[in-house]
Structure formats: C-alpha cells, structure tokens
N, C-alpha and C positions, 0 to 999 in steps of 0.2 A: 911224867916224873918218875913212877915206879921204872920204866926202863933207864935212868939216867940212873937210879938207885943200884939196880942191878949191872948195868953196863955202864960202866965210868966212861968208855967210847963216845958214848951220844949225848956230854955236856957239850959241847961246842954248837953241834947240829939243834939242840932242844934252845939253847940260848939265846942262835939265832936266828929262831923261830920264835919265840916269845917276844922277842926285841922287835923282829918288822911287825908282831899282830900288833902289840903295844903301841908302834906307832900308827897305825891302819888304825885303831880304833879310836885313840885322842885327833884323829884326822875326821876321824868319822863327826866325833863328838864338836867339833869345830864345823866343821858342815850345819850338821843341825843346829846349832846355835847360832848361823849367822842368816840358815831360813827363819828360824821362830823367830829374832831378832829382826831382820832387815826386809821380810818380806810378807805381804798381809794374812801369811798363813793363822797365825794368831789371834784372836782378839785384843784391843790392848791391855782388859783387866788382868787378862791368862799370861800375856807376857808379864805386866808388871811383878808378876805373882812369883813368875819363874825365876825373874832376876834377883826380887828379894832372897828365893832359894836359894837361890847361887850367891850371894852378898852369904849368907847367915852358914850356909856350907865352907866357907871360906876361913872363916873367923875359928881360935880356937889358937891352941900350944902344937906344936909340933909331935909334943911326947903324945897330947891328947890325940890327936889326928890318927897318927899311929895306933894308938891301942884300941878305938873305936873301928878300926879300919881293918886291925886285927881279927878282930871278933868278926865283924862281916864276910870277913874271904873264907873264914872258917863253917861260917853258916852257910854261905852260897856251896863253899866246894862239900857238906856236909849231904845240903840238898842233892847234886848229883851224885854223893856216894849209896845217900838211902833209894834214888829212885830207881839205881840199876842194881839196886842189890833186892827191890821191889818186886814180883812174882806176876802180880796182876795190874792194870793199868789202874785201877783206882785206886791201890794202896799209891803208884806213882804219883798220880794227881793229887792227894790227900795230903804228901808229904810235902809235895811242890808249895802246896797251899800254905799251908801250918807253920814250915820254914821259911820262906817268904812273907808270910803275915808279920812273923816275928822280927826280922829284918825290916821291914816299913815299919811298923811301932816304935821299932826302937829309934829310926830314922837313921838306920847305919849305914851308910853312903857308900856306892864302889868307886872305884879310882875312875873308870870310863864312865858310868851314869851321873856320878857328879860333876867330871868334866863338863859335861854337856850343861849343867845347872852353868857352876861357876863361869864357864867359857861363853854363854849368854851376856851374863853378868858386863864381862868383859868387853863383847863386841860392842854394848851400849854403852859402855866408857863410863861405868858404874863402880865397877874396880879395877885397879889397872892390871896389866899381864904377869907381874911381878907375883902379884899375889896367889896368882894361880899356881904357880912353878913352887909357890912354897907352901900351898897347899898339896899339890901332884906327889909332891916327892914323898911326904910321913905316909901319904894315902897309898900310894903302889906299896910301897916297903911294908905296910899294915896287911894288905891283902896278900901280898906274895906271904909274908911267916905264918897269915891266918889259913888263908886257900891253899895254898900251893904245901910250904912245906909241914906244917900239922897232922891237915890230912892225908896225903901222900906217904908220909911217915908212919902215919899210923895203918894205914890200907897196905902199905908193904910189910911191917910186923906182920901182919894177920897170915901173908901168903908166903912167905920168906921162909923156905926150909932151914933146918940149921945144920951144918955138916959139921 
C-alpha cells in the first residue's frame, strides 16, 4: 500500500492483486468448511460448535459489522507493523501474542477466518448464502479502512519526506 501511496502507477496492479488473493482465500475458507462440515474430520460436538459460531458471527447491523471489523484489521495490520519494526525475535513473538490475545477476547472476526465460521454455518443449511454475502461485505470494507488503509497511512506519514 505504501508503494500505491507513493506511486499512483501501481493502483490498478495492487487492486488486482488483492482482488484474486480475496478471492483465493473465501475459496479457501469454503474449502474448509465444506471438509469440517461434510467430512468426519470433526467430531460432531466440535462441529456443532463451529456452526453456532458462524450462526452468532453472522447476526449484527451492517454499521456494527463494520466497525467491529474495523478495529480488527487495525489490530491485525498493527501486529505486522510492531513485529518488523521488532529488533529481536522475542519482542516479535510477545507482540504477536499480546495483539492477538486481544483480538480473540474481543471476538473481533477477520473477513477470511470468519468466512470459514459463517460458510460452515451455511454448507449445513443453517443459514442460507444470503446471509453470508451480507455479512462479507460490512466485514471486508471494516478490515480494508481498519488494516489496510489506517495503518498504511499512518506507516507512510512516518517515512514520507516532505519537499
């Protein structure tokens, strides 16, 4: 993102790079949902468990999705900013932890990890596809303003001469 900030050239190329991973990875998260689901990888108290997650991940305002969703990409892309900006590998590991602990307490869901709840949910015809799609969408757009451009934004202030 910092080179897109910098070089207005490489929006198209970053765009359409984020676009196939985005779909590569809700393909991913549909994969794994349809082994936990369809195949005796599972137990079935562990599935039942999972789909309730994905049922209660679902549920929620659009406004709320979003801002909860926010805050996540913000902590996730936070965590990769403190652990390279980290010196020794245990300040990295410490911060991995700490940010991420914080992130699970909070229960702050990413647009792909929850797919995989929700899209569980879905293959056992728990909630239909609809819901999902109207979950996906507050959820990316929360991550990309929290993850992407927050930190981004602020990592490029920091290095950004000024002429």
């Amino acid at each position: 993102m910092v080179l897109v900030l910098d070089e207005r050239r490489h929006v198209v190329e970053t765009l359409r790079f984020m676009g196939s991973r985005f779909r590569v990875e809700c393909f991913g998260a549909l994969l794994f949902a349809l082994l936990a689901a369809k195949s005796p990888a599972l137990r079935p108290d562990i599935l039942s468990q999972l789909i309730k997650l994905g049922q209660e991940a679902a549920l929620g305002s659009a406004c709320l999705l979003f801002l909860e969703r926010h805050y996540r990409g913000w902590m996730i892309a936070l965590v990769a900013w403190t652990v390279t900006a980290s010196h020794w590998t245990i300040g990295q590991l410490t911060m991995v932890y700490l940010l991420t602990f914080v992130v699970g307490i909070g229960r702050f869901a990413h647009c792909i990890a929850g797919s995989a709840e929700i899209l569980s949910a879905v293959v056992t015809g728990s909630i239909p596809l609809a819901e999902y799609f109207r979950w996906l969408i507050p959820a990316t757009l929360g991550n990309i303003c929290g993850g992407v451009l927050m930190v981004s934004l602020l990592n490029y202030g920091q290095v950004k001469t000024i002429s």
